[in-house]
N, C-alpha and C positions, 0 to 999 in steps of 0.2 A: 675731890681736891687733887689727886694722885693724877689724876686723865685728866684736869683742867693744869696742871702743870706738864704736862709730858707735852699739850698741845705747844708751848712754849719751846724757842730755841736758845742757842748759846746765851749768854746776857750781852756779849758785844754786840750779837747778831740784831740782837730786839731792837738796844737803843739806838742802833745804827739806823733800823728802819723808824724809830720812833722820830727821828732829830729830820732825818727828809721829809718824814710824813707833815713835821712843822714848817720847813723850810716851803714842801709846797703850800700847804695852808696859807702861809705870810703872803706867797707868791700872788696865790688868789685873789687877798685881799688890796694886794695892790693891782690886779687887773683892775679890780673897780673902782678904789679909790683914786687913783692918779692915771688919765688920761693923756698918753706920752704913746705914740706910735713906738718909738725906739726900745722903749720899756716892753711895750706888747711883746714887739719880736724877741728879744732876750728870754723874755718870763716862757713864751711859745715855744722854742727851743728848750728850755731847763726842764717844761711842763715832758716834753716829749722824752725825754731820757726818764722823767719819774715815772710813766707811765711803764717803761721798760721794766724801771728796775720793780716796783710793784707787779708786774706782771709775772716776771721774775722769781718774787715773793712768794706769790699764789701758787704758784705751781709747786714749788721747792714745799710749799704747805701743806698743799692740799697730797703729793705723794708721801713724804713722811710720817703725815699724819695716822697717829694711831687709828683711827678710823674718820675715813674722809669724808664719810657723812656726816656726822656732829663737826668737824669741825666746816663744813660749809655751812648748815645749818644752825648748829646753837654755839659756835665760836666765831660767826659774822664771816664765813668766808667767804661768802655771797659779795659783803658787801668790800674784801681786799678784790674782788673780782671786778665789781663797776667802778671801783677804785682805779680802776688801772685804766682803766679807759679812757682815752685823752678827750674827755667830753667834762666843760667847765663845772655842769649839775650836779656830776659825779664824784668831784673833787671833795666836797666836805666829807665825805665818806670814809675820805681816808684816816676821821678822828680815831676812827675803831681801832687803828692800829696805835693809836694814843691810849687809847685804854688799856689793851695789850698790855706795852710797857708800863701803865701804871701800875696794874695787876702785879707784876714781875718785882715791882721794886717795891710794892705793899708786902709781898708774901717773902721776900729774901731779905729784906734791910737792907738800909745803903750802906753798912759794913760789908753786908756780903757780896754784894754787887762789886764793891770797891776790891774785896779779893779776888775774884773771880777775874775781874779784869786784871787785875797785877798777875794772876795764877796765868790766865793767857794771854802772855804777852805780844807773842807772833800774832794770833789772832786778832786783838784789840788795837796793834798800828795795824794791820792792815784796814781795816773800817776807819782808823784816823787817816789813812791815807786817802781813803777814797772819797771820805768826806772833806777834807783840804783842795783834791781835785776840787768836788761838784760847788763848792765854796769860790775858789778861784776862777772859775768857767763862771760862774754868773757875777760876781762882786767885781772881778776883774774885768768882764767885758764893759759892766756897767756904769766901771770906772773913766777906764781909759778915754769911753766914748765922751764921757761929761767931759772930758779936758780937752779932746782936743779938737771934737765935730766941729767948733766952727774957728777956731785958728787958722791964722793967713799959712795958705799952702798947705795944709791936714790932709793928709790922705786916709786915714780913720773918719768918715765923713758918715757911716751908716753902721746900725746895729751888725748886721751880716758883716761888714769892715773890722768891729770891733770885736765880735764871735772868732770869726779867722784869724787874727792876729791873737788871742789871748791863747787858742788853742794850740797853734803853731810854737807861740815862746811859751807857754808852760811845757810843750814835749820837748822842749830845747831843740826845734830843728831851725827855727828862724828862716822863713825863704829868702825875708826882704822885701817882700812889697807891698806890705804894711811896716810901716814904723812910725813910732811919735817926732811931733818936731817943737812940741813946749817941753819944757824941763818938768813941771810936774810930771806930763804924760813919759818922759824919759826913768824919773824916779817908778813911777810905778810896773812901767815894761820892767825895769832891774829888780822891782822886788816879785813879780812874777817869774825871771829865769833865774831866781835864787829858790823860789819854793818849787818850780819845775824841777831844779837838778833837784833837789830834796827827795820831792815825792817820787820821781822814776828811779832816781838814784837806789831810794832806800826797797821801792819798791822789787827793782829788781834783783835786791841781793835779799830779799825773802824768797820767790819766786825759783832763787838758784836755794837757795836752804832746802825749800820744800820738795824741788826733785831731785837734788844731788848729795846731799845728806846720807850719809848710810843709815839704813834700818837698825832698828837698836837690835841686837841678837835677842833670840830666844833665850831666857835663860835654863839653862842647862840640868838637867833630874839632880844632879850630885847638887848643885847651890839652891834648886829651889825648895828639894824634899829629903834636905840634909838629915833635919832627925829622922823620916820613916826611912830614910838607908841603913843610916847606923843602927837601930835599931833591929833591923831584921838583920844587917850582917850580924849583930852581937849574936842574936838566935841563932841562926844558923851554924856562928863557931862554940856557942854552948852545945849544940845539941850534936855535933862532931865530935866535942871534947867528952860528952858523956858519951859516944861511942867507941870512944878509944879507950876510954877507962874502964866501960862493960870489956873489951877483947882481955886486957891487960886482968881483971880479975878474973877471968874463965882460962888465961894463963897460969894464972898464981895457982889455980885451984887445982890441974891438971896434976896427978900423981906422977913423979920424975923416976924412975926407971932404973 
C-alpha cells in the first residue's frame, strides 16, 4: 500500500490530470457521435496539446517513480504511454489515469483531499489556471465559431479562424484580424479578454512569487536546538563552578603561615 501510494503525485497534480483525461474521453466521444468538420478540427487541435501534456505525464512518471519498472508494468504505465499518442484507438486508454485518481480519493477521503488542496494553495490555482486556459481554448473557439461562421460579413468563417482568434484574445494580445461582428459573438470575445487578463494576470504574479520570493532562511542552531544548547551550556557552567569550588577548598585547606 506504501509503494502503490508513493506511485501517486500531489492530489492537485492527480485531479488535474484526472479532469483532462475526462475532457479528452468527452472529446472522443464526440469525434463520433457528431459529424461537423469544424468540430473535428477543434477536438484535433485540443487532442494534440492532450497528447503533449500526457506525454509530459509519463515521463515526469516514469523518472520519479520509485521504481520504474512496476510502475510501467503493474501501475499501467504502458498504457499513460499509448495514451499519449495522438492515435484515436489509443484514446480510451487514458481511463487508467481515471482510476489513478479514483484510487487517490478512495484511499485519502474527500476531507483530505479538500485540505490538501486548501494546504497548497499556490499549487492548486495553478492547475485551475491551466485548466480555465485548456477550457477556454476549446469552449471558446467552439463558441465563437457557432455565432458568427455564417453572419453577413464574418470574418471567423472556419475552425482555424476561430482557434486564432480565441488564442490571440485570451493572451490579451488582440492583432485584429479576427474579430466578431454579431453581438453575441462581441459578448463572448469580452468574456474571453476578461478570463484572459484573469488567467495571465494571476498567472504571472505566481510565476514572479516563485522565482523572486526569498528563500525562507535556515533556521538558526540557537532557535532550532534551543533546549540541547541550554542544557549543555548549563553543564558546562556546573562543571566550571564545581572547579572553582574544588580550587577555593584546596585554598581554605592550605596551612597560613
Amino acid at each position: 500500500m506504501t509503494k502503490e501510494r508513493s506511485e501517486l503525485k500531489s492530489t492537485g497534480y492527480e485531479i488535474f490530470i484526472g479532469i483532462l483525461s475526462i475532457l479528452s474521453i468527452v472529446n472522443l466521444g464526440l469525434l463520433y457521435l457528431v459529424q461537423d468538420a469544424s468540430l473535428d478540427t477543434v477536438l484535433t487541435v485540443m487532442n494534440g496539446i492532450f497528447s503533449v501534456v500526457f506525454l509530459a505525464d509519463f515521463l515526469y512518471r516514469i523518472v520519479t517513480a520509485p521504481s520504474a519498472g512496476a510502475y510501467f508494468f503493474k501501475h499501467f504505465g504502458w498504457a499513460d504511454l499509448l495514451a499519449s499518442v495522438p492515435v484515436a484507438q489509443f484514446k480510451i486508454l487514458r481511463t487508467f489515469r481515471l482510476v489513478r485518481v479514483y484510487r487517490l480519493l478512495r484511499e485519502l477521503g474527500i476531507r483530505t483531499v479538500g485540505r490538501a488542496l486548501i494546504k497548497d494553495r499556490a499549487g492548486s490555482s495553478l492547475y485551475v489556471l491551466l485548466l480555465m486556459g485548456i477550457f477556454v481554448l476549446e469552449f471558446g473557439s467552439l463558441t465563437i465559431l457557432r455565432v458568427e461562421q455564417y453572419a453577413p460579413g464574418a470574418n471567423i468563417t472556419t475552425a482555424s479562424d476561430a482557434i486564432w482568434y480565441t488564442i490571440v484574445t485570451i493572451s490579451t494580445v488582440g492583432y485584429g484580424d479576427q474579430y466578431p461582428v454579431t453581438d453575441p459573438g462581441r459578448v463572448i470575445g469580452s468574456g474571453i479578454i476578461v478570463l484572459g487578463v484573469g488567467i495571465f494576470g494571476t498567472f504571472t504574479g505566481y510565476l514572479a512569487n516563485f522565482f523572486l520570493s526569498p528563500k525562507k532562511p535556515a533556521p538558526s542552531v540557537g532557535a532550532a536546538g534551543t533546549g540541547t544548547v541550554t542544557v549543555e551550556a548549563l553543564r558546562l557552567r556546573l562543571e566550571e563552578s564545581e572547579a572553582k569550588l574544588t580550587e577555593i577548598r584546596k585554598l581554605l585547606a592550605e596551612p597560613t603561615s
